[in-house]
N, CA, C and O atoms as CSV, one atom per row, in Angstrom:
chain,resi,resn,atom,element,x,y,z
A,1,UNK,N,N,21.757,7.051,-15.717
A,1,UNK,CA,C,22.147,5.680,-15.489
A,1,UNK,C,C,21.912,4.903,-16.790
A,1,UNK,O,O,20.736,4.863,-17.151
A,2,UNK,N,N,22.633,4.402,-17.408
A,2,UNK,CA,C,22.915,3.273,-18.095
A,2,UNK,C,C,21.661,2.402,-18.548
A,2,UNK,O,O,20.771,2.773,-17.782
A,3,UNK,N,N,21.164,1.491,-19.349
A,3,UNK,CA,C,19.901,0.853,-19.327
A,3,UNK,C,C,20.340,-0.669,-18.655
A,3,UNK,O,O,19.415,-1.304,-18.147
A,4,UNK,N,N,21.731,-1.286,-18.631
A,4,UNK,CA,C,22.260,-2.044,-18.106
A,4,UNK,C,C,22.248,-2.090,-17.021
A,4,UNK,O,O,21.863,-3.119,-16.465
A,5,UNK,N,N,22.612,-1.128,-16.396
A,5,UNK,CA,C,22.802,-0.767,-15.057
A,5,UNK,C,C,21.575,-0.400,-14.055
A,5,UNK,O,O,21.623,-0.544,-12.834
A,6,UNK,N,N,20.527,0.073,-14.751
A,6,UNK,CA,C,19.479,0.441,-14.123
A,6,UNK,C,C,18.339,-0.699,-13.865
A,6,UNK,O,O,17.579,-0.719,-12.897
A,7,UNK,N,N,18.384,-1.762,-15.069
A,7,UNK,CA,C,17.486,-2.755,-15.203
A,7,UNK,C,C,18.140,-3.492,-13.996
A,7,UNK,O,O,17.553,-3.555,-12.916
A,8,UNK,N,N,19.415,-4.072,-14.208
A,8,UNK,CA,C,19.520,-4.990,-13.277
A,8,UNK,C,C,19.372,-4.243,-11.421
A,8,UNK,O,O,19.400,-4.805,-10.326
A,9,UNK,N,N,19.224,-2.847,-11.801
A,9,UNK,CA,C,19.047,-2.676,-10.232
A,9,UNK,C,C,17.550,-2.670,-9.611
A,9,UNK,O,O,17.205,-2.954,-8.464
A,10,UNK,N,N,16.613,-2.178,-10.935
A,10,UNK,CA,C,15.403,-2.394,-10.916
A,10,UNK,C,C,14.841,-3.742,-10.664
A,10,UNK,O,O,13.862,-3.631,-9.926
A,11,UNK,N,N,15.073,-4.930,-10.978
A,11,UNK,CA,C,15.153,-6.147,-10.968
A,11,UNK,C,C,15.487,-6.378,-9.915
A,11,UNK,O,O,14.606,-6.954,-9.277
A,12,UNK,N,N,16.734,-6.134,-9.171
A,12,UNK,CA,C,17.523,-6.578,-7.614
A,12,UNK,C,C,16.063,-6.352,-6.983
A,12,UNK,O,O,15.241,-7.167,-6.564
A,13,UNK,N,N,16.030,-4.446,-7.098
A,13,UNK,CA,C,15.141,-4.145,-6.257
A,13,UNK,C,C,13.678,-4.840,-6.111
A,13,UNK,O,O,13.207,-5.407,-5.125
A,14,UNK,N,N,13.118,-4.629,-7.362
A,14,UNK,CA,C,12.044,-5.841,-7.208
A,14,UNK,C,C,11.299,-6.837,-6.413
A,14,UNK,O,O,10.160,-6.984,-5.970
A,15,UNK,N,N,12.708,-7.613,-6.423
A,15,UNK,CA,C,12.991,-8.946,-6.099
A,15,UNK,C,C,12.378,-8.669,-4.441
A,15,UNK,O,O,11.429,-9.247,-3.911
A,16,UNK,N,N,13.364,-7.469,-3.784
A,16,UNK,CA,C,13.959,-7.609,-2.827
A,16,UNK,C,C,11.930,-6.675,-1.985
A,16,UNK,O,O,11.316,-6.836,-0.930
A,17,UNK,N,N,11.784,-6.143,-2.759
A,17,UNK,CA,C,10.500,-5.771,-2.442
A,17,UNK,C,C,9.402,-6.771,-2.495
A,17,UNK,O,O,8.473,-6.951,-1.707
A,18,UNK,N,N,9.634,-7.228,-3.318
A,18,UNK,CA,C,8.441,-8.941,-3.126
A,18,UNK,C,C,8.570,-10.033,-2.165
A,18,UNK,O,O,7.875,-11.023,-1.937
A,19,UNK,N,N,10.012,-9.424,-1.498
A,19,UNK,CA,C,10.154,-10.476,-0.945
A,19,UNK,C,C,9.383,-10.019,0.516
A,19,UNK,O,O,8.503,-10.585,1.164
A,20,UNK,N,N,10.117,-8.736,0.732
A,20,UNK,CA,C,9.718,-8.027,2.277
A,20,UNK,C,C,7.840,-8.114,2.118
A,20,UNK,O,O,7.118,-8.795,2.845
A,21,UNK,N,N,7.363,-7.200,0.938
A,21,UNK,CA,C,5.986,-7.499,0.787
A,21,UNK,C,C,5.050,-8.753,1.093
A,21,UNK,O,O,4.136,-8.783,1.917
A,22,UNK,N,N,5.483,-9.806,0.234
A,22,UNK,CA,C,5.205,-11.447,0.568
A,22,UNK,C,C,5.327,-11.708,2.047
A,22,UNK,O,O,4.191,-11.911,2.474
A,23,UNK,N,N,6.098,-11.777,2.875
A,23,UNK,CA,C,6.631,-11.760,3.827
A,23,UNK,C,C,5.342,-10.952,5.082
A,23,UNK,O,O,4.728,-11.555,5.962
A,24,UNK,N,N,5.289,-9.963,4.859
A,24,UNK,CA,C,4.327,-9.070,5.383
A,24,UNK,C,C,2.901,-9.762,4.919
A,24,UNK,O,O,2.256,-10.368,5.775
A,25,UNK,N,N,2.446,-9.681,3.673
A,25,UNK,CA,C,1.286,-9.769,3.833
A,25,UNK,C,C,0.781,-11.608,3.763
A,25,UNK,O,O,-0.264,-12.071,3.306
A,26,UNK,N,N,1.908,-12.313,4.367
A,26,UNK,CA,C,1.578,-13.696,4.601
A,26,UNK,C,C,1.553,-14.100,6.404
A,26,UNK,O,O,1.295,-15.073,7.113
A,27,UNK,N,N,1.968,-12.768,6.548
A,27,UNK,CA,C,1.962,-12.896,8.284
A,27,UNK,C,C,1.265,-12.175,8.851
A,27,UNK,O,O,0.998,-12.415,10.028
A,28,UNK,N,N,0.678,-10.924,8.129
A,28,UNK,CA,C,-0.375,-10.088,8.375
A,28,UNK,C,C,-1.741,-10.859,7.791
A,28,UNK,O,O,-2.751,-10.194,8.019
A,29,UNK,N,N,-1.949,-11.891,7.214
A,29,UNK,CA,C,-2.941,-12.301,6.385
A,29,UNK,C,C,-4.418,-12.077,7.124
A,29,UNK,O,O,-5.390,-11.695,6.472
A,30,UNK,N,N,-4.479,-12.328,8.420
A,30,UNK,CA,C,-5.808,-12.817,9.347
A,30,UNK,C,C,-6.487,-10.824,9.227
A,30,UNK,O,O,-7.661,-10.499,9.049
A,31,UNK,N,N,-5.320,-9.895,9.394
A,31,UNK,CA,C,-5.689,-8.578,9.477
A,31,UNK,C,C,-5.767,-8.437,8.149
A,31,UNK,O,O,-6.815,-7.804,8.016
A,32,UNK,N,N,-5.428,-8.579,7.326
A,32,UNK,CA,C,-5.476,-8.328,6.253
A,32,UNK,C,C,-6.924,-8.590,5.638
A,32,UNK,O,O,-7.786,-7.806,5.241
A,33,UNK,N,N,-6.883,-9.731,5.692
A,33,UNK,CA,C,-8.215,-10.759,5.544
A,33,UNK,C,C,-9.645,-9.868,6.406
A,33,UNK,O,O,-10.722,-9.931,5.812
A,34,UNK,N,N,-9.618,-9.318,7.350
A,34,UNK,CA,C,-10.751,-8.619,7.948
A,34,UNK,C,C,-11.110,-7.306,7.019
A,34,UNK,O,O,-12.200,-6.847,6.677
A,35,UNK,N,N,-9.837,-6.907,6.763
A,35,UNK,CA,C,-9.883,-5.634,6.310
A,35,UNK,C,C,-10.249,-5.024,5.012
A,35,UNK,O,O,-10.541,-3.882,4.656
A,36,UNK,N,N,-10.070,-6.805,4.101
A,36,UNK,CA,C,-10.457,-6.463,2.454
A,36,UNK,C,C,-11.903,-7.499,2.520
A,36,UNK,O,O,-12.589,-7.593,1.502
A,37,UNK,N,N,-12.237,-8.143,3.604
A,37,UNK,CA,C,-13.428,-8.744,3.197
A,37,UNK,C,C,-13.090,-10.390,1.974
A,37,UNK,O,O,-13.905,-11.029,1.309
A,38,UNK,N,N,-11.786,-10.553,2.108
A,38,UNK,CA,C,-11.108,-11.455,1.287
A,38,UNK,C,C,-10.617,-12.649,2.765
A,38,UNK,O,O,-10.355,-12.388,3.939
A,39,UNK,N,N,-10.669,-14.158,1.900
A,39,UNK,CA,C,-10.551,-15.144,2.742
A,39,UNK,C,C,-9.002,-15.012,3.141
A,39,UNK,O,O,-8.081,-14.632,2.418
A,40,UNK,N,N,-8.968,-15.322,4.146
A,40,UNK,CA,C,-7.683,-15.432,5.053
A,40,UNK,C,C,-6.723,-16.502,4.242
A,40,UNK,O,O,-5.603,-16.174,3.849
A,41,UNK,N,N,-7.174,-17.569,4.073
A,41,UNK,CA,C,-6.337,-18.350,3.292
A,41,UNK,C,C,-5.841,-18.226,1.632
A,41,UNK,O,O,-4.933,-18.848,1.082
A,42,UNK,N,N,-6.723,-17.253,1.079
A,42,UNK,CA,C,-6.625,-16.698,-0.166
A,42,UNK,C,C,-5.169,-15.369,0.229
A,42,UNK,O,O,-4.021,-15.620,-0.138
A,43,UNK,N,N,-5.420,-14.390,0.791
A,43,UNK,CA,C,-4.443,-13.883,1.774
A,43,UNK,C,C,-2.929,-14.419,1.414
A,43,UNK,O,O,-2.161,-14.170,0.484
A,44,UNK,N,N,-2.847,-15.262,2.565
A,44,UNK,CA,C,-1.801,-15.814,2.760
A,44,UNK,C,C,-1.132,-16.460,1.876
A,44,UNK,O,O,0.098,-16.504,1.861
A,45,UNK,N,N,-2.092,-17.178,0.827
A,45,UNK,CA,C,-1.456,-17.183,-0.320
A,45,UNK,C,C,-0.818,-16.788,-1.492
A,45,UNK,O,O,-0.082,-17.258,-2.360
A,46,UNK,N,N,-1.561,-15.404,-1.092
A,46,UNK,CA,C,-1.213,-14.409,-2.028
A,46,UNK,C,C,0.171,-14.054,-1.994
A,46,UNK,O,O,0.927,-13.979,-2.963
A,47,UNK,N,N,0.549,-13.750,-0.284
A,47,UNK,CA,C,1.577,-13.893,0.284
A,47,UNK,C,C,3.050,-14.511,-0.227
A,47,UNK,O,O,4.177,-14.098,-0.497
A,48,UNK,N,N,2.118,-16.083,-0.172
A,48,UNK,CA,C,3.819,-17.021,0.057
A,48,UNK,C,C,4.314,-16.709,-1.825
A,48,UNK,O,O,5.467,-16.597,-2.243
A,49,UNK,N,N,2.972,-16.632,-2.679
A,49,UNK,CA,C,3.161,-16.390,-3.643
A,49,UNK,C,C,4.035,-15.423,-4.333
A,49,UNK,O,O,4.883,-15.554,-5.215
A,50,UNK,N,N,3.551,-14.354,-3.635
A,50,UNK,CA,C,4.658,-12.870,-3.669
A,50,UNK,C,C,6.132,-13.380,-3.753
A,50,UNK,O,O,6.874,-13.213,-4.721
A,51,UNK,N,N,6.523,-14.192,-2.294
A,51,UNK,CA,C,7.912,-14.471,-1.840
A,51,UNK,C,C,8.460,-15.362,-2.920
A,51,UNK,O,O,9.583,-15.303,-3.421
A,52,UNK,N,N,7.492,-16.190,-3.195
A,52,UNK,CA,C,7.826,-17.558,-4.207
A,52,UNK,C,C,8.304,-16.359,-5.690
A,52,UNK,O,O,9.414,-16.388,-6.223
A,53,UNK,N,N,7.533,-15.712,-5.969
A,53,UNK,CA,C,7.751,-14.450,-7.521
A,53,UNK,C,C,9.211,-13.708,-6.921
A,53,UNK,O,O,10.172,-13.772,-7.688
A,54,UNK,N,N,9.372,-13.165,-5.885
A,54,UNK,CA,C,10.784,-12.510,-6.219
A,54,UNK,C,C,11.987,-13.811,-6.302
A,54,UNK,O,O,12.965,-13.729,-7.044
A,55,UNK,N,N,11.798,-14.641,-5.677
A,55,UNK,CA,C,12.678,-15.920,-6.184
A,55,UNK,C,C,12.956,-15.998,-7.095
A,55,UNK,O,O,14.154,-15.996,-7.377
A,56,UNK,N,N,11.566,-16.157,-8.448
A,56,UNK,CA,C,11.578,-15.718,-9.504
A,56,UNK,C,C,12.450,-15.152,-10.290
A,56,UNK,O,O,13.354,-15.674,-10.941
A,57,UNK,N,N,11.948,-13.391,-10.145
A,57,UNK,CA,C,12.644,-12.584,-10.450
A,57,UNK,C,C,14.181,-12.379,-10.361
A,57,UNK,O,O,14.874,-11.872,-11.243
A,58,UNK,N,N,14.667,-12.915,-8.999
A,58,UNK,CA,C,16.247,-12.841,-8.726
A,58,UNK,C,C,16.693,-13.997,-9.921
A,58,UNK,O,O,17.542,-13.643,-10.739
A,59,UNK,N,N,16.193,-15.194,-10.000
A,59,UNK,CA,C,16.594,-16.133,-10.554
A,59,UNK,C,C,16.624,-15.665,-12.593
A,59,UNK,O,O,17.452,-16.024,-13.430
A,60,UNK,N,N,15.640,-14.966,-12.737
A,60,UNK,CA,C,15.396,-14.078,-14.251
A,60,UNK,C,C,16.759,-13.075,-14.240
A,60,UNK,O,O,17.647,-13.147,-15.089
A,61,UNK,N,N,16.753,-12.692,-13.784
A,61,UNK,CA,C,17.809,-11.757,-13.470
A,61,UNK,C,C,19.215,-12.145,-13.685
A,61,UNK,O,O,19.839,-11.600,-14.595
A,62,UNK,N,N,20.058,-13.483,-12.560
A,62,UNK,CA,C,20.913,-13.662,-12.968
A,62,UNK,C,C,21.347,-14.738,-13.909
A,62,UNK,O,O,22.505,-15.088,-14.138
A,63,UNK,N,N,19.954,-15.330,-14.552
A,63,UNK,CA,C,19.940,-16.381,-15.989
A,63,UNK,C,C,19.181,-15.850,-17.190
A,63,UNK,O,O,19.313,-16.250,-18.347
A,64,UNK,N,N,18.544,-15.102,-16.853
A,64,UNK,CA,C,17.984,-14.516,-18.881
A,64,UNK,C,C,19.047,-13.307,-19.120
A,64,UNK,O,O,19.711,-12.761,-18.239
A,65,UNK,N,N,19.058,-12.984,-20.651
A,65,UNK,CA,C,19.101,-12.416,-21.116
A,65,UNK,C,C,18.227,-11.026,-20.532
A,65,UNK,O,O,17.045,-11.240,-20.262
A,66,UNK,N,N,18.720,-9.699,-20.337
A,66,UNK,CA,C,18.429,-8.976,-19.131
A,66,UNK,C,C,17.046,-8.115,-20.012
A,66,UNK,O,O,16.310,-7.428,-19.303
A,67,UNK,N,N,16.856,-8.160,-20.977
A,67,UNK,CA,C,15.730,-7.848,-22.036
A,67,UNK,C,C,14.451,-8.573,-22.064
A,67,UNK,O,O,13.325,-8.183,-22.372
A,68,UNK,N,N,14.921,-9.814,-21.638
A,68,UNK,CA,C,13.616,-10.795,-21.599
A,68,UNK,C,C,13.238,-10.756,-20.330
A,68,UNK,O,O,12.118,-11.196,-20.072
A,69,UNK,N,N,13.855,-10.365,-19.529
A,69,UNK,CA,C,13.784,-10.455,-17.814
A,69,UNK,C,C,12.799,-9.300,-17.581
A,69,UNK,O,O,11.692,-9.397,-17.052
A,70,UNK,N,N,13.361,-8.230,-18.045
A,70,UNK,CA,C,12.648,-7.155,-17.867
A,70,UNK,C,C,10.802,-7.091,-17.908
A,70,UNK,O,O,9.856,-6.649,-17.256
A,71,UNK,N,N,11.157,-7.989,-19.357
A,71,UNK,CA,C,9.903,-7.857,-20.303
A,71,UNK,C,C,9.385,-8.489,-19.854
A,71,UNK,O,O,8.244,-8.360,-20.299
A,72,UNK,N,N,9.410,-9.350,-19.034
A,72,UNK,CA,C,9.022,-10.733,-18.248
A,72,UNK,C,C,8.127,-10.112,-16.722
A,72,UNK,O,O,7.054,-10.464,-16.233
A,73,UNK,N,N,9.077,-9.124,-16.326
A,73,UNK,CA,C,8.764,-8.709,-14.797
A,73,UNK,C,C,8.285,-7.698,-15.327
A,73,UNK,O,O,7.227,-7.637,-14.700
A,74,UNK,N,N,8.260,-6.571,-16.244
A,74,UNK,CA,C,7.398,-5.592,-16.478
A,74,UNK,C,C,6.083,-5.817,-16.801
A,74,UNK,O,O,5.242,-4.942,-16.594
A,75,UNK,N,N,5.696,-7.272,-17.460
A,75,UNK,CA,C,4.316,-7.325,-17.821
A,75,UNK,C,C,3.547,-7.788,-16.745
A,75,UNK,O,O,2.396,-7.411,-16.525
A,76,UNK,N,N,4.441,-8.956,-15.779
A,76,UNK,CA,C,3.727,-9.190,-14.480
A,76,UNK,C,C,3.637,-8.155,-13.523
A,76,UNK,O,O,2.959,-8.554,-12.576
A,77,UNK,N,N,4.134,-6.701,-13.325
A,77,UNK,CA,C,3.994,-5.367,-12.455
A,77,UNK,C,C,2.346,-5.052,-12.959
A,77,UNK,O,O,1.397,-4.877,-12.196
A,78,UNK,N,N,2.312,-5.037,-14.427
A,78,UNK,CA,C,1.381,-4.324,-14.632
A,78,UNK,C,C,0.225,-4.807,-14.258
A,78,UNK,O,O,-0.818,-4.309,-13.836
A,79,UNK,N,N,0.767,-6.364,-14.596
A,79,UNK,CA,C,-1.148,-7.450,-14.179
A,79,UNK,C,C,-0.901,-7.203,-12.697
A,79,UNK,O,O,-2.000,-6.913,-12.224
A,80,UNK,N,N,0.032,-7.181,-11.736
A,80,UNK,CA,C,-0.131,-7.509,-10.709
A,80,UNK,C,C,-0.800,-5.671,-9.973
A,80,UNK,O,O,-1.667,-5.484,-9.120
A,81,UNK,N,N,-0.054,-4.750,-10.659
A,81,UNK,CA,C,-0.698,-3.489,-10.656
A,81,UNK,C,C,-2.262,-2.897,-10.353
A,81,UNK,O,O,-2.732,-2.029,-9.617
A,82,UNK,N,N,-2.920,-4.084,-11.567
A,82,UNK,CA,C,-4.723,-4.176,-11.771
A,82,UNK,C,C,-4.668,-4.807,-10.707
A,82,UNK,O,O,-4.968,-4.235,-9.659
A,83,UNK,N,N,-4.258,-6.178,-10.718
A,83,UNK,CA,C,-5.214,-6.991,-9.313
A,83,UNK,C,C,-5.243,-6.142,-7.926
A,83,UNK,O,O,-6.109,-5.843,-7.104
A,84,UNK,N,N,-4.009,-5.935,-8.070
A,84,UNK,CA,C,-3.692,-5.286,-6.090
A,84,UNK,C,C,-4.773,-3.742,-6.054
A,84,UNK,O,O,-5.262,-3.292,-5.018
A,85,UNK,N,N,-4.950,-3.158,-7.405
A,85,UNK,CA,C,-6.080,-1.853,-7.111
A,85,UNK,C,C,-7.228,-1.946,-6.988
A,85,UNK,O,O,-8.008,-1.246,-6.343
A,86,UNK,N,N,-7.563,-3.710,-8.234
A,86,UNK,CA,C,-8.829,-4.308,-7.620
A,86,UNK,C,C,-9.448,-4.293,-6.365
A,86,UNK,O,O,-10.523,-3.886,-5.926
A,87,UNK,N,N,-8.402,-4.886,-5.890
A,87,UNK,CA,C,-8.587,-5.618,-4.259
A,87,UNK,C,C,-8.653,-4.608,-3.648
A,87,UNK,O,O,-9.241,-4.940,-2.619
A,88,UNK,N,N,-8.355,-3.172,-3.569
A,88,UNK,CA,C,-8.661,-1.965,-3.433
A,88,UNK,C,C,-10.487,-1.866,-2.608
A,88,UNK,O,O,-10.910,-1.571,-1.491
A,89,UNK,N,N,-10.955,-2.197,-3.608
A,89,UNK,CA,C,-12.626,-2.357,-4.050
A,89,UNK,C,C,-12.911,-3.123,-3.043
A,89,UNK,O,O,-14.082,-2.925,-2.719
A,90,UNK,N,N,-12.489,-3.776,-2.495
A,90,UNK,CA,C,-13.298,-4.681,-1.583
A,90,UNK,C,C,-12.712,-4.490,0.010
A,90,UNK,O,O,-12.892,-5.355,0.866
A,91,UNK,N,N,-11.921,-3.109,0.286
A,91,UNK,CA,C,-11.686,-2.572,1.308
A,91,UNK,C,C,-12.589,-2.434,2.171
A,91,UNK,O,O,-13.619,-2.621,1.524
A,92,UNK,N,N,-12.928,-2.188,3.419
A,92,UNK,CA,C,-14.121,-1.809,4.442
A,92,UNK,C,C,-13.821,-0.110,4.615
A,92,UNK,O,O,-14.681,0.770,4.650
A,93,UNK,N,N,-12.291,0.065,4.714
A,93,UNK,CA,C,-12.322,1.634,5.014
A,93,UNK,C,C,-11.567,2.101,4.549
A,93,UNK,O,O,-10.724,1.380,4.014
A,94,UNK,N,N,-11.398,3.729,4.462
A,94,UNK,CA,C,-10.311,4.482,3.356
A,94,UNK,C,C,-9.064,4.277,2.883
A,94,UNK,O,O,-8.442,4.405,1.829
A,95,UNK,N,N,-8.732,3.575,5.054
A,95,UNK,CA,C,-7.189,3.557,5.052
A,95,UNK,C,C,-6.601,2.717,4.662
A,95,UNK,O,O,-5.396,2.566,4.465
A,96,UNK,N,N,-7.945,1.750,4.446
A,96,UNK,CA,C,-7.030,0.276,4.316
A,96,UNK,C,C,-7.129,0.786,2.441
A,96,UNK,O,O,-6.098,0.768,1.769
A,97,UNK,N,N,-8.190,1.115,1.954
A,97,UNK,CA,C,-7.841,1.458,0.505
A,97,UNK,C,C,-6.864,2.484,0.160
A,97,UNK,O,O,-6.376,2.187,-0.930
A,98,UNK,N,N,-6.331,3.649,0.658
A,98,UNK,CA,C,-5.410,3.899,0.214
A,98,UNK,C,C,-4.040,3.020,0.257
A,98,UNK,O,O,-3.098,2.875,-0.522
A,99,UNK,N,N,-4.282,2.651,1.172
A,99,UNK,CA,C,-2.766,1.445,1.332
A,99,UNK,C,C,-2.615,0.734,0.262
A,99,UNK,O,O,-1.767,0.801,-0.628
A,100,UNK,N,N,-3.471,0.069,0.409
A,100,UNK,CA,C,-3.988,-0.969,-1.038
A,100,UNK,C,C,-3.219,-0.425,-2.278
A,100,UNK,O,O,-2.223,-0.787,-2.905
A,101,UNK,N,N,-4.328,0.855,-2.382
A,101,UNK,CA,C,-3.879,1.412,-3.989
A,101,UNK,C,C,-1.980,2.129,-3.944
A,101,UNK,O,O,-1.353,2.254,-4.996
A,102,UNK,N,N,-1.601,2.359,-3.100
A,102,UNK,CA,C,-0.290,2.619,-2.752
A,102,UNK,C,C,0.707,1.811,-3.041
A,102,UNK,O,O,1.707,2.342,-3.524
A,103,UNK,N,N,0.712,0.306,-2.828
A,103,UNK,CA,C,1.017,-0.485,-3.006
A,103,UNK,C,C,0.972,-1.138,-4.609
A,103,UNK,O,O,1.713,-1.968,-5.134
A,104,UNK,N,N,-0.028,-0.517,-5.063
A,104,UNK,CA,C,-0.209,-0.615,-6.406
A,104,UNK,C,C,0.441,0.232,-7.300
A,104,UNK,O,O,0.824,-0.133,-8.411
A,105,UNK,N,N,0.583,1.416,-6.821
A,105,UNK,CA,C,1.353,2.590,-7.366
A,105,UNK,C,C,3.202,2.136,-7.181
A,105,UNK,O,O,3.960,2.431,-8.105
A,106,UNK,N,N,3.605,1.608,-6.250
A,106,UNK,CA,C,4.799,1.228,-6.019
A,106,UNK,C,C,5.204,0.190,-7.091
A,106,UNK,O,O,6.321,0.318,-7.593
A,107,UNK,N,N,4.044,-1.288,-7.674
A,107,UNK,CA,C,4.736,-2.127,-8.044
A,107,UNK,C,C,4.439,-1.172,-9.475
A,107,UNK,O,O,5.384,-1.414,-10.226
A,108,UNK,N,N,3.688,-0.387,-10.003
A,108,UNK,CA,C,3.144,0.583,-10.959
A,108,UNK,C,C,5.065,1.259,-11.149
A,108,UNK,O,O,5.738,1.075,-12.163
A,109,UNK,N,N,5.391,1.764,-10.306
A,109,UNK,CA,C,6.693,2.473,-10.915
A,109,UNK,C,C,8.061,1.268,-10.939
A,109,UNK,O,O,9.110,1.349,-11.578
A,110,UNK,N,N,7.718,0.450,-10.241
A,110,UNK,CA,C,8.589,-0.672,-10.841
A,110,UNK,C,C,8.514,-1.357,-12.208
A,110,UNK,O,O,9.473,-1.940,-12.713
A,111,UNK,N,N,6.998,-1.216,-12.911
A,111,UNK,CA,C,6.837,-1.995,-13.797
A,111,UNK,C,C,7.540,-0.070,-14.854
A,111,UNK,O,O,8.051,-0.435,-15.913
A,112,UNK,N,N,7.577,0.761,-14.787
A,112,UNK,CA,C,8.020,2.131,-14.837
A,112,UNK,C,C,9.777,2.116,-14.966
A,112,UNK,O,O,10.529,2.731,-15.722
A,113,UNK,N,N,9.995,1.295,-14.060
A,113,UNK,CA,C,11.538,1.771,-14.038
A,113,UNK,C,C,12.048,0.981,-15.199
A,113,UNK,O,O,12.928,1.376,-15.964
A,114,UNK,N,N,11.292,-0.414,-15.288
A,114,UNK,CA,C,11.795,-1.472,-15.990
A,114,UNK,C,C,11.319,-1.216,-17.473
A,114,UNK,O,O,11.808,-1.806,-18.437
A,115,UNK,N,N,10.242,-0.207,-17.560
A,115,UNK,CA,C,10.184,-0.017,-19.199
A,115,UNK,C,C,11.238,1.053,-19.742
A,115,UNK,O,O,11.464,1.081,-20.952
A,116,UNK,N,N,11.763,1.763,-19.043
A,116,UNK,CA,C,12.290,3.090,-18.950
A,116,UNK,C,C,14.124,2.047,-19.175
A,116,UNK,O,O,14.948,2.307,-20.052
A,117,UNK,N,N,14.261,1.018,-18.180
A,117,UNK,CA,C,15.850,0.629,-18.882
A,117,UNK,C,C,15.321,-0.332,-20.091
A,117,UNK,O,O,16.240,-0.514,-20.890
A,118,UNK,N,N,14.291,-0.907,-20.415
A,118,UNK,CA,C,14.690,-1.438,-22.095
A,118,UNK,C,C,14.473,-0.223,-22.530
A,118,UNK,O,O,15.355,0.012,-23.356
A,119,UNK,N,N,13.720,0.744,-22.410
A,119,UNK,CA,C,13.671,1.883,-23.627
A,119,UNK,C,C,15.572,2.260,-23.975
A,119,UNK,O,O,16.039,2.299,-25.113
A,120,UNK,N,N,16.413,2.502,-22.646
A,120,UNK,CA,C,17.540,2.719,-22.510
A,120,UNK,C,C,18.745,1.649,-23.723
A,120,UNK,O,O,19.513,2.009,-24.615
A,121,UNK,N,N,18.350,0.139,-23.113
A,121,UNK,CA,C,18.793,-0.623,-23.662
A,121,UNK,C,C,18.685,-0.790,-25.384
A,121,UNK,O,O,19.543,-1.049,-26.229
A,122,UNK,N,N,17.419,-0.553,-25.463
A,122,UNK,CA,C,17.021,-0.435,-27.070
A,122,UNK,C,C,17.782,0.620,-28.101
A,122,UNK,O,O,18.294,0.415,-29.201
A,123,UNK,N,N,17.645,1.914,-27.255
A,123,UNK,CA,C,18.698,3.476,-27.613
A,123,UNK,C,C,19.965,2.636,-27.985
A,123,UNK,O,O,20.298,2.701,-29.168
A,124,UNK,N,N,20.643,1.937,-27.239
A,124,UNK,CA,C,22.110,1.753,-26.998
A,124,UNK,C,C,22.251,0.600,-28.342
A,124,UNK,O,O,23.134,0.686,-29.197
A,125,UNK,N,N,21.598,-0.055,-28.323
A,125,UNK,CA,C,21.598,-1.442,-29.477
A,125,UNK,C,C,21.355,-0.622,-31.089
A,125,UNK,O,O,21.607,-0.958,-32.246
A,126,UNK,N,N,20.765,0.544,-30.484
A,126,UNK,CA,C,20.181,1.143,-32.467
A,126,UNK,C,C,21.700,1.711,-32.603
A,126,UNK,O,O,22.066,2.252,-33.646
């Protein structure tokens, strides 16, 4: 696939995963909240926040330059990568930490797909 073609699908996808994610863990917040030992309202914010970032992202997507977009959403995968494995750490039980870190591994190959089309994009420009 193309570095054109792959970024902007990496990006769609993204989007479209922050959104379902956000979504989930702003309505799951109260279980959520038991389960990491983290305030319920911290939670939920984390949440609307998520939904509010793929907005974001869709909006990077069809107004930057698709290089800066990338570079933009690849560096926030990675911070957001650390925090979500953090929060890992403050699990009560396995399952809820593997989930955790799973979730981390997912936005981990997104921030993956998106270095992989500028590497693409860069090839094509030399």
């Amino acid at each position: 696939m193309k570095g054109q073609r792959l970024g902007m699908l990496s990006l769609r996808l993204d989007a479209l995963y922050c959104l379902v994610l956000g979504v989930i863990v702003a309505a799951a917040s109260p279980l959520i909240s038991t389960a990491t030992s983290l305030p319920t309202w911290l939670v939920a914010a984390a949440g609307v926040a998520v939904v509010v970032w793929a907005g974001a992202v869709e909006w990077m997507r069809s107004r930057l330059h698709l290089r800066t977009a990338l570079r933009i959403v690849m560096t926030a995968n990675v911070a957001a990568t650390l925090a979500v494995a953090a929060v890992s750490f403050t699990a009560a039980a396995v399952f809820t930490v593997l989930v955790i870190l799973a979730i981390a591994v997912d936005v981990a190959a997104f921030a993956g797909s998106q270095a992989l089309a500028l590497g693409r994009l860069r090839t094509r420009a030399s």
